[in-house]
C-alpha positions in Angstrom: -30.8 209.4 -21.6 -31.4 213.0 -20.3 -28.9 214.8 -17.8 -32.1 214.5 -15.2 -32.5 210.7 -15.7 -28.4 210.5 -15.5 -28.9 212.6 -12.2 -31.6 210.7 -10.8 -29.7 207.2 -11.2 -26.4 208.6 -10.1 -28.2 209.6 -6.8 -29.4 206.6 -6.3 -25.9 205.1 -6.5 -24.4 207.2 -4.3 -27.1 206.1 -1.7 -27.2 202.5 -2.3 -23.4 202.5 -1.8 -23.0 205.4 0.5 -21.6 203.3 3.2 -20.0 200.5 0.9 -16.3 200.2 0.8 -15.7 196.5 0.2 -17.0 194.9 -2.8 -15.9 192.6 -5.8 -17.0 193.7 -9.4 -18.2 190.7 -11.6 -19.2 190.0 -15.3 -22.7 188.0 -15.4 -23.5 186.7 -18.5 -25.6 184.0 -19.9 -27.1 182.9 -16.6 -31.2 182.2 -17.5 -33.7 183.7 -15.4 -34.0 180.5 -12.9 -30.7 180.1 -11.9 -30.1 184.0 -11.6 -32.4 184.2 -9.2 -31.0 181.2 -7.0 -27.5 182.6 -7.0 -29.1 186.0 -5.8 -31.0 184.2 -3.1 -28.3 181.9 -1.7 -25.8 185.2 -1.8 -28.7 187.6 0.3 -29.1 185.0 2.7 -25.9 185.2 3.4 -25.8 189.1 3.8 -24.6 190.1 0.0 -26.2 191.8 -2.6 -25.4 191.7 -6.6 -26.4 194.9 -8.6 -25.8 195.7 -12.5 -24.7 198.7 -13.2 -24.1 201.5 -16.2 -20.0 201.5 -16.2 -19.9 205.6 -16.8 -22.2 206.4 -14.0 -20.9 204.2 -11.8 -16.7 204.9 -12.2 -18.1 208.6 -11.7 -20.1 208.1 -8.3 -17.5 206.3 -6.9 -14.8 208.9 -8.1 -17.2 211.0 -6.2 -16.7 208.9 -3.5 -13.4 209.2 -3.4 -13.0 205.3 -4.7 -10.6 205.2 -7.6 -10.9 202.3 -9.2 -10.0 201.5 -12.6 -10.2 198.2 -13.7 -13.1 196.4 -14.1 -15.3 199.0 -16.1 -15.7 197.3 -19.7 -18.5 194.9 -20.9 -21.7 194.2 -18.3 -20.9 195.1 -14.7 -22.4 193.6 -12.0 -21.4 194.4 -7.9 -21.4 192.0 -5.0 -21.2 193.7 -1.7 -22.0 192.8 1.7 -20.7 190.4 4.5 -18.2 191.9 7.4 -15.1 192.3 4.7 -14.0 191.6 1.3 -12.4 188.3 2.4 -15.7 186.7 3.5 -17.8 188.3 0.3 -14.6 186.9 -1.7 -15.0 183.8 -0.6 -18.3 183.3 -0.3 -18.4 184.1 -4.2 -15.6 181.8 -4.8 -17.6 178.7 -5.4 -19.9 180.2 -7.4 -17.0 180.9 -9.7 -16.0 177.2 -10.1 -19.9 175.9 -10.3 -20.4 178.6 -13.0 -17.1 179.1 -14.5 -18.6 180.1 -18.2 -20.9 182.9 -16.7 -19.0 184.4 -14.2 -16.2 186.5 -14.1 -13.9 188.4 -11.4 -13.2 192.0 -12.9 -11.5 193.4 -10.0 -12.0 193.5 -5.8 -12.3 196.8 -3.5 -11.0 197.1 -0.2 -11.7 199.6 1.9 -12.1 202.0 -1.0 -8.8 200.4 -2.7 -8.6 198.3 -5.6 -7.2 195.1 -5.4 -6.8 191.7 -7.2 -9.2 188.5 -6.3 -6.7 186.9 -5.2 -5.4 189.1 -2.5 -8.7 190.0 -1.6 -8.8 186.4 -0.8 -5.8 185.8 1.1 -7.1 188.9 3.5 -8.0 188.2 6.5 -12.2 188.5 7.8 -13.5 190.5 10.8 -13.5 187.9 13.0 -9.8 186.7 12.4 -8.1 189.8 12.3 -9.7 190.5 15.8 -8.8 187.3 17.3 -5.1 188.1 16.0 -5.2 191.5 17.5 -6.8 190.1 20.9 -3.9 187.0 20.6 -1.3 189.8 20.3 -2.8 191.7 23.1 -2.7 189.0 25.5 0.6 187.4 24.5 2.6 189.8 27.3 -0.1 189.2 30.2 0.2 185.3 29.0 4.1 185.5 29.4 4.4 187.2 32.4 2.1 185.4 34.0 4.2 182.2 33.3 7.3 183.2 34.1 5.3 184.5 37.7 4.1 181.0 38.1 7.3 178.9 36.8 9.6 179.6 40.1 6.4 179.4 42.6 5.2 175.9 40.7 9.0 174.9 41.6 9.1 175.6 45.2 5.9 174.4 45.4 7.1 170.7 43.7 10.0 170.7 46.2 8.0 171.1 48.9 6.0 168.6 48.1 8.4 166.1 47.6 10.1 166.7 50.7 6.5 166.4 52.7 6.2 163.3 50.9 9.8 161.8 51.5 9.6 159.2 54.2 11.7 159.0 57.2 13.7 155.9 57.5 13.1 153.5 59.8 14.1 153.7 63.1 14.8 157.1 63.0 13.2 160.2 65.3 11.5 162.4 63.9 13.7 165.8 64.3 11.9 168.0 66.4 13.3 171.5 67.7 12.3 172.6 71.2 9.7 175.3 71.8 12.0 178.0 72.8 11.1 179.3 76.8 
C-alpha cells in the first residue's frame, strides 16, 4: 500500500472518530454475510456503529489523538461506538456476546479516551444515571432542610388540632375571657 493510500485512510479515521471517545474494540470472525448484516442493523438502530479496521493505522490515529490504548491491536479488529457512554454501548453489546459467543470477542473498552476492561466498562454508570445521581446529591440538602423546617411546624400544628378537637366535658362552661374595656 502506498504512503498516499496509508494517508488517505488514516484521514479518514481521524474524521470518522474525531469526536469518538467511548468505544469497545471487538474480534468478528466467522459470522456469514446474513447474520452480519442483522447484528449491524439491530446495533445502528440503536445509535452504534461497528467498523473494521487496519490495526497499524488505527493504534497510530488514535495516538494521534491523544488515545493510548494498547490492548486490543492483534488479529481482525472491529469498533463499536455510539450510544450516550461506554456503559450503554457495553451493554447493549453484551447479549450479542452470549447469542454469538464463538464469533465474538471483547478485546478491550475506551472510556473517555482511557482504556479499560469490559467489565468495568460495564459496571460504569450511563448518562442518564450519573445525572440523576448528581441531581439526587444536589437536592439532598434542600430535601433535608426542608424537613427538619416542616417537622416542628407539622407538630404544633398536630397539637393544635388535637386540642380543637378535644371535647369539653359535660356540664362545664365554656371558658371565655372578657373583652377587655
Amino acid at each position: 500500500m502506498s504512503k498516499v493510500i496509508k494517508q488517505m485512510e488514516m484521514d479518514t479515521l481521524k474524521t470518522t472518530f474525531k469526536e469518538v471517545r467511548d468505544m469497545v474494540l471487538l474480534s468478528i470472525t466467522g459470522l456469514n454475510s446474513i447474520t452480519d448484516n442483522q447484528v449491524r442493523l439491530s446495533l445502528r438502530k440503536k445509535g452504534i456503529r461497528l467498523q473494521v479496521v487496519k490495526n497499524s493505522l488505527t493504534r497510530r490515529v488514535f495516538a494521534d489523538m491523544g488515545m493510548n490504548i494498547a490492548k486490543g491491536w492483534e488479529g481482525p479488529t472491529t469498533l463499536a461506538w455510539g450510544g450516550s457512554s461506554v456503559a450503554e454501548l457495553s451493554k447493549e453489546i453484551s447479549p450479542l456476546l452470549k447469542k454469538y459467543e464463538k464469533n465474538f470477542q471483547v478485546k478491550s473498552a475506551v472510556a473517555d479516551g482511557e482504556e479499560l476492561t469490559f467489565e468495568q466498562a460495564l459496571k460504569r454508570p450511563t448518562r442518564a444515571d450519573a445525572i440523576g445521581r448528581v441531581l439526587n446529591l444536589t437536592l439532598s440538602p434542600a430535601r433535608r432542610l426542608a424537613s427538619q423546617i416542616l417537622g416542628p411546624a407539622s407538630q404544633v400544628a398536630g397539637q393544635i388540632k388535637s386540642l380543637k378537637d378535644r371535647k369539653e366535658p359535660e356540664g362545664a362552661t365554656p371558658t371565655t375571657e372578657p373583652a377587655p374595656a
